[in-house]
Short mmCIF file of the C-alpha atoms (twelve columns), coordinates in Angstrom:
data_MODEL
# 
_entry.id   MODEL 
# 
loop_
_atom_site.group_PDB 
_atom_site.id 
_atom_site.type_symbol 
_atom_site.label_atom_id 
_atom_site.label_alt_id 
_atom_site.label_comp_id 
_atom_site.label_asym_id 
_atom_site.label_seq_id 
_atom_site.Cartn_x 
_atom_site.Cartn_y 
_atom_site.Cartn_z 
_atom_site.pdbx_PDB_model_num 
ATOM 1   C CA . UNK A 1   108.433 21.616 121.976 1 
ATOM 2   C CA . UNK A 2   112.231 21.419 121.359 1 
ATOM 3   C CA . UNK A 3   113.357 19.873 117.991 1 
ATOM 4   C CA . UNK A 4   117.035 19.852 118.206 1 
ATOM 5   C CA . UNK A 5   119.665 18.778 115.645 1 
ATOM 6   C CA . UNK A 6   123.334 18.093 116.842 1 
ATOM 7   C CA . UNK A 7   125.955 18.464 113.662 1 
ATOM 8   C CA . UNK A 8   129.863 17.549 113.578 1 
ATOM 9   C CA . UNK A 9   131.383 19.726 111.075 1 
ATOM 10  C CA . UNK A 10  134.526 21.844 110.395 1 
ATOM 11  C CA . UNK A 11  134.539 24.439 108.874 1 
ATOM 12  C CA . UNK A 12  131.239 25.463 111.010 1 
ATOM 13  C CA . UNK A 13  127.938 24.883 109.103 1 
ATOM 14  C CA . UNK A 14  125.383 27.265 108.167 1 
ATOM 15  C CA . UNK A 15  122.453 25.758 109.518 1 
ATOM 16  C CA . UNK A 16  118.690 26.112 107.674 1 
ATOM 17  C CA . UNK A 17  115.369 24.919 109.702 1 
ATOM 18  C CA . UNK A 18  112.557 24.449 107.366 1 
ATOM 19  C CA . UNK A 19  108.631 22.830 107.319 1 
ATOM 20  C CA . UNK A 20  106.853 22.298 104.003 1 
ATOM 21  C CA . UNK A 21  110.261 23.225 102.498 1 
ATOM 22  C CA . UNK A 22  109.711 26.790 104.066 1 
ATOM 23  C CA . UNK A 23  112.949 28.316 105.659 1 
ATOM 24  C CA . UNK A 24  111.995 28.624 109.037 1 
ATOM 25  C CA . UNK A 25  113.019 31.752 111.401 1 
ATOM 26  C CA . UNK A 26  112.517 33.226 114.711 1 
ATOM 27  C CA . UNK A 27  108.745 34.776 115.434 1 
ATOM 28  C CA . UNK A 28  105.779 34.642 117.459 1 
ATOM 29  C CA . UNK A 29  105.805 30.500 116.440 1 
ATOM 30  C CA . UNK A 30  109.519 29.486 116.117 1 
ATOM 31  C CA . UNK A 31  112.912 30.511 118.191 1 
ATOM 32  C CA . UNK A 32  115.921 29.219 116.881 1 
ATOM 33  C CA . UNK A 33  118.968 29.026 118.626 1 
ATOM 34  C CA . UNK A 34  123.129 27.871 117.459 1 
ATOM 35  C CA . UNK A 35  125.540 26.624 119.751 1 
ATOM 36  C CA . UNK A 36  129.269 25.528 119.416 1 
ATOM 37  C CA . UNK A 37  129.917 23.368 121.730 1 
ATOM 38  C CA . UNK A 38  133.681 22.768 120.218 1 
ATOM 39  C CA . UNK A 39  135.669 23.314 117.243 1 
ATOM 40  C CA . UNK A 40  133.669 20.798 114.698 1 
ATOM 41  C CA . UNK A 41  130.173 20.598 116.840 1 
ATOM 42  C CA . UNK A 42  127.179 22.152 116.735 1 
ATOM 43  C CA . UNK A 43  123.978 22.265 118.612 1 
ATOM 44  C CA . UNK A 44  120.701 23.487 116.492 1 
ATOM 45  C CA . UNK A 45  117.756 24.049 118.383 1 
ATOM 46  C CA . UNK A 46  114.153 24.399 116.668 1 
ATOM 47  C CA . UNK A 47  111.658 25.581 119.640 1 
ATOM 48  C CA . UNK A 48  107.914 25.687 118.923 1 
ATOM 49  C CA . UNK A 49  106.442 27.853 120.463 1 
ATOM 50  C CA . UNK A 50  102.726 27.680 120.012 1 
ATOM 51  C CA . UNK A 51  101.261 23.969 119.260 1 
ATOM 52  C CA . UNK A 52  98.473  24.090 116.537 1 
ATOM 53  C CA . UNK A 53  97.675  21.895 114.036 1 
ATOM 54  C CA . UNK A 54  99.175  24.011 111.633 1 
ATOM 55  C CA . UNK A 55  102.864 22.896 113.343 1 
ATOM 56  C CA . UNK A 56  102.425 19.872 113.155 1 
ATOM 57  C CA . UNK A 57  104.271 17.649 110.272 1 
ATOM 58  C CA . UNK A 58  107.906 17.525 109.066 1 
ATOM 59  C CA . UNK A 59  110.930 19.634 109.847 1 
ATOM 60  C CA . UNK A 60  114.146 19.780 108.467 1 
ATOM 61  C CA . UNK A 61  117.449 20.816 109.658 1 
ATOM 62  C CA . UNK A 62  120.109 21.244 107.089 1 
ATOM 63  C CA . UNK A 63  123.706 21.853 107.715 1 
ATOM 64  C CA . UNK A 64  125.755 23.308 104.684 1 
ATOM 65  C CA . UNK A 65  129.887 24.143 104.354 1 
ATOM 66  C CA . UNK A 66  132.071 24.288 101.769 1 
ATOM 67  C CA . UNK A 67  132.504 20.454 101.709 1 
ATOM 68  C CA . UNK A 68  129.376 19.456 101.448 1 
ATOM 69  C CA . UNK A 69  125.837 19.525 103.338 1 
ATOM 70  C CA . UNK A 70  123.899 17.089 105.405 1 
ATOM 71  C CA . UNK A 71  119.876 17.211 106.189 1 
ATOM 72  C CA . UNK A 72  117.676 15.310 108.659 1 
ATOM 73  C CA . UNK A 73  114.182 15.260 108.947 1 
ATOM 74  C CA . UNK A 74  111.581 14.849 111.874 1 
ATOM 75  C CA . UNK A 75  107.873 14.513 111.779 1 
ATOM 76  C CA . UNK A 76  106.324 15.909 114.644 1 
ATOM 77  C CA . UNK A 77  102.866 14.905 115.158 1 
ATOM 78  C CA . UNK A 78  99.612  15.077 117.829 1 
ATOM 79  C CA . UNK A 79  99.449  12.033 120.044 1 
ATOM 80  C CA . UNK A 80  96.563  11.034 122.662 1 
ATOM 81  C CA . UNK A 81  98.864  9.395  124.918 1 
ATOM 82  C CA . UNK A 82  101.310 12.032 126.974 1 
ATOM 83  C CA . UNK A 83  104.933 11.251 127.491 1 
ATOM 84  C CA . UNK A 84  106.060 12.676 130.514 1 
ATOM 85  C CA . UNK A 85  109.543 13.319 130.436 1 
ATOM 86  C CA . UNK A 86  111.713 12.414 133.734 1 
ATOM 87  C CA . UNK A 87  111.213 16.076 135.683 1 
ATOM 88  C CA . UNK A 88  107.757 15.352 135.726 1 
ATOM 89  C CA . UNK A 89  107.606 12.421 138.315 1 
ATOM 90  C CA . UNK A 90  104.227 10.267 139.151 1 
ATOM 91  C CA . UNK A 91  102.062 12.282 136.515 1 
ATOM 92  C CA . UNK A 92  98.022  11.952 137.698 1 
ATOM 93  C CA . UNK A 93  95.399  12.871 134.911 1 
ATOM 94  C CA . UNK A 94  91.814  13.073 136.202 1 
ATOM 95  C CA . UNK A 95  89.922  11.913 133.199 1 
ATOM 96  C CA . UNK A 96  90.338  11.365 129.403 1 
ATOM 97  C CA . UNK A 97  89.644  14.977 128.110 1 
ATOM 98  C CA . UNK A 98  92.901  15.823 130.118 1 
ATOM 99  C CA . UNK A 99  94.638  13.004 128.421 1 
ATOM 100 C CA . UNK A 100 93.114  13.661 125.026 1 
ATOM 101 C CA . UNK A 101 94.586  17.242 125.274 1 
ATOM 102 C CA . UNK A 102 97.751  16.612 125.950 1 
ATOM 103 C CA . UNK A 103 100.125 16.531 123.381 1 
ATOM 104 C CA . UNK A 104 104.250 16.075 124.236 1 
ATOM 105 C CA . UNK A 105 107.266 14.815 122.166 1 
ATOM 106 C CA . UNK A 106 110.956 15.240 122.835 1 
ATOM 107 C CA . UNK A 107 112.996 14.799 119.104 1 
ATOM 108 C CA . UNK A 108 116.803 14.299 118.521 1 
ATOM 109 C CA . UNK A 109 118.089 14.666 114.789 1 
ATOM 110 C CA . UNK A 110 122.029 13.635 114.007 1 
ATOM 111 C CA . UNK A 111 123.183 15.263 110.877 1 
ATOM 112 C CA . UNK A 112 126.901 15.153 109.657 1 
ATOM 113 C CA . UNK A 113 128.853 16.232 107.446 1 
ATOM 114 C CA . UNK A 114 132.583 15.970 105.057 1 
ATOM 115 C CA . UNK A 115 135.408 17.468 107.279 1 
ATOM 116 C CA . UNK A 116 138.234 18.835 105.644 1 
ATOM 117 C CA . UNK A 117 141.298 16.411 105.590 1 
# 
């Protein structure tokens, strides 16, 4: 599960992922990954690795610089229903325990923040 967070800022942003308003980093459950993509934007990516219950609930990325900061938050939660994204073609489940364990969400957070005039 990606959780990604795409920021416009200059100067660059130090950027903080946190759940239950613990600062996230990378392990055995989380990778996290920064990428300029130009001068004032930044791509934040949150992956989870491992899918318990434990992950589920809200995340928040948080971009900081000198003129301010910027936060989003996402709520990632189990569903029953699987959303397939486009790679995946015709999907075919057999039966309802497949359906029942599959759990899939794709999440886009926009955070921005004061640029320097």
């Amino acid at each position: 599960m990606d959780l990604e967070c795409h920021i416009e800022a200059y100067p660059p942003p130090a950027i903080v992922w946190t759940k239950d308003d613990i600062q996230l980093a990378n392990n055995q459950h989380y990778s996290i990954s920064h990428f300029a993509t130009a001068d004032e934007y930044t791509d934040s990516t949150l992956r989870v690795i491992t899918i318990e219950k434990r992950q589920y609930g809200d995340y928040v990325c948080k971009a900081t610089n000198r003129f301010g900061e910027a936060e989003a938050r996402v709520n990632l939660f189990e569903t029953i229903i699987p959303v397939c994204p486009p790679a995946c073609g015709q999907a075919y489940f057999a039966g309802a325990e497949d359906v029942a364990a599959t759990s899939f969400a794709l999440v886009g957070i926009l955070a921005a923040l004061l640029f320097a005039r």
